[in-house]
Every structure is written in C-alpha cells, then in structure tokens.
N, C-alpha and C positions, 0 to 999 in steps of 0.2 A: 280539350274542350272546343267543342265547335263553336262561329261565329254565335249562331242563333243560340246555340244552349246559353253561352255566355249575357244574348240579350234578353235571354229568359230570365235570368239567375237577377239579373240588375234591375229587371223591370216588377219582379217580385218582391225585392227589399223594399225595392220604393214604397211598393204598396204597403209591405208589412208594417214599416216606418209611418205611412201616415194613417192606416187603421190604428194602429198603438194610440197617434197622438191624441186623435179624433174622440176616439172611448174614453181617454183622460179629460180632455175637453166634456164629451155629454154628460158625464157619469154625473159632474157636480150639477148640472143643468137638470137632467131626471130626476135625481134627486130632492130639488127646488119643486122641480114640476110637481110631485108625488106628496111635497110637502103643501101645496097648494089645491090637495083634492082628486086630483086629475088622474087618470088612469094610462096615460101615454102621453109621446110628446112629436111633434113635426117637426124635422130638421128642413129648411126648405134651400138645395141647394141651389146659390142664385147664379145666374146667367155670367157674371163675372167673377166666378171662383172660380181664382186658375187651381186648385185640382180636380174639378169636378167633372174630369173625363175618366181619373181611376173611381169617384165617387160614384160613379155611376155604372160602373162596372159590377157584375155578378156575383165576381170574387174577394170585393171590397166587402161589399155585402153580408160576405158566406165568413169572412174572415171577422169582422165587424162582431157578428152573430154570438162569434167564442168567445170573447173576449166581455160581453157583456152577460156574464151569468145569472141564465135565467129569463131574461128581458127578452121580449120576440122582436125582431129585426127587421123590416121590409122596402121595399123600395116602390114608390108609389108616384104617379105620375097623373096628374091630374089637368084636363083642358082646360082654356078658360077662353073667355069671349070678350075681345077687343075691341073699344069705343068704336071701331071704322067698322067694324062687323066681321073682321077677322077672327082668326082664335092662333092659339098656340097653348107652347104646357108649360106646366111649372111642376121641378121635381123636388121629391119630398124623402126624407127617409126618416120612417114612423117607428117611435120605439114604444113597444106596448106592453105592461109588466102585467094586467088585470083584465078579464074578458068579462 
C-alpha cells in the first residue's frame, strides 16, 4: 500500500468515526426538536470546533445523510453582517424530516 492510499484509508476512518458519533449525538436532539413542533433542526458549526474542517467537508455530509434514515441532510452557509460593517459566514448543517 502506497503512502497516500494509506493516508487515505486513515483520513476516512476518522471521518467515519466521527459521522457515527455525530448522528448518535443529533438523533436525540431532532428528536426533541420534532417533539417541539418543528419541522427541522440547524446544527451551527462554531468557528471553534476543532472538527469542523471534516464537518464541513462534502463527504461528512454524504456520509451523515445515511446514517440518518430518511431525514434530509444539508450544509448551509449563511452571511451575516458585522457591527463595524463587515460581514463573514456562519456554517449550519440543517436537518429537515418534513417539507
């Protein structure tokens, strides 16, 4: 096995490892949410989560998707506008069971 497959094969666990924990984590949260009326829910990932560079990745997302049966899965990225007049984003990932 070559270097790179190798840092393939390790960089994919991780991820699998922490979609797994992630969906065990929301599932009781949508749950609550659903139990509250609501039709979806915003995960908002914050600027200091250290995973939130596989959370934001494509394949978190895609992998995310399976694991929640049935539930629609998205990654949503919204601007916002900063007291000095700036702007920057805030990311979200929207889980939505009812259109």
């Amino acid at each position: 096995m070559s270097l790179v497959e190798n840092l393939k094969e390790i960089q994919e666990k991780a991820i699998d490892e922490k979609v797994l924990e992630f969906a065990e984590e929301m599932e009781a949260t949508i749950i609550e949410s659903a139990g509250k009326g609501y039709s979806g829910y915003k995960y908002q990932i914050r600027y200091d989560n250290s995973d939130k560079h596989m959370m934001l990745s494509k394949i978190f997302i895609e992998k995310l998707q399976e694991l929640v049966d049935g539930v629609k899965v998205e990654f949503k990225k919204e601007e916002r506008k900063s007291l000095l007049g700036g702007s920057y984003y805030e990311h979200y990932i929207h889980f939505k069971w009812n259109d």
